[in-house]
N, C-alpha and C positions, 0 to 999 in steps of 0.2 A: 424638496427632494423626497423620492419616496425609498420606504424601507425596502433595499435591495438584498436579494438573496443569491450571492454565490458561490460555490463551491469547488475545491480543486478535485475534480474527478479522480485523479490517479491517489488522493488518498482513500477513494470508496474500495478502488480496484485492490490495492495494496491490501486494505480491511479484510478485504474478501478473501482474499489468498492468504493472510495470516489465517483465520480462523479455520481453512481446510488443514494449512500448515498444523494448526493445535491435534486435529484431527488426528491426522496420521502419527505423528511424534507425540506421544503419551509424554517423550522424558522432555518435551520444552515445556519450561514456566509458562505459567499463563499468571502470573504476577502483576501487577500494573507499572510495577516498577519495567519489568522484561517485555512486558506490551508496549511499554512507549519507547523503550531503546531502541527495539526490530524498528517500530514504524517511522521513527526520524532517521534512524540510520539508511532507511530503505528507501523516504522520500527525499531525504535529499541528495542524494542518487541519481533521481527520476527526474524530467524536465516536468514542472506542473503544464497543470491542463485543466485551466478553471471555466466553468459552464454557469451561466446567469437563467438559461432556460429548459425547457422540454428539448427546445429545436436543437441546444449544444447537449447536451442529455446522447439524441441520435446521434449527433456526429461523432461525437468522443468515442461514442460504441463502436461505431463503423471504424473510426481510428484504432482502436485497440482490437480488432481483431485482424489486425493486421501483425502477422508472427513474430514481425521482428521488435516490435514496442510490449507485446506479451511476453517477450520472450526475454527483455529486457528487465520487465518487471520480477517477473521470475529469477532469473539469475541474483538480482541486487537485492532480494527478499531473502533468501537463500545465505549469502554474504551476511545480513545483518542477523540471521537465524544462528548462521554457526559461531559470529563475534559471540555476539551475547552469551550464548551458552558456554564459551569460552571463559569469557569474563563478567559476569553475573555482578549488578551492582548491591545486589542484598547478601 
């Protein structure tokens, strides 16, 4: 069996949209403690969407620019942005 590589895409997506999140909100932690609340709280939420190649690479893309799974992501990012700050584990 060879060394397999795969990945749930919607945590790259989620990644990605935290870090503009940090962006614009100066006042959310960027603690690691508060990094990893948003990001479980947010992916499990989300349905995964694991890609083993380039070829799922494209498609997932093509999938996610679709409004309604963006828009999804969005919303339950948002959800685990205002918990956390709410209730801060440090």
């Amino acid at each position: 069996m060879s060394d397999m590589h795969y990945q749930n895409y919607i945590e790259k997506i989620v990644r990605d949209e935290l870090k503009k999140a940090y962006e614009r909100d100066k006042d959310l932690c960027t603690c690691d403690i508060c990094f990893q609340d948003i990001m479980t709280l947010t992916l499990n939420q989300l349905p995964p969407m694991y890609v083993s190649s380039d070829i799922g690479h494209i498609m997932t893309m093509y999938n996610l620019t679709k409004d309604q799974l963006q828009a999804q992501v969005t919303v339950e990012l948002q959800k685990a942005i205002d918990q956390v700050k709410k209730h801060p584990k440090h």
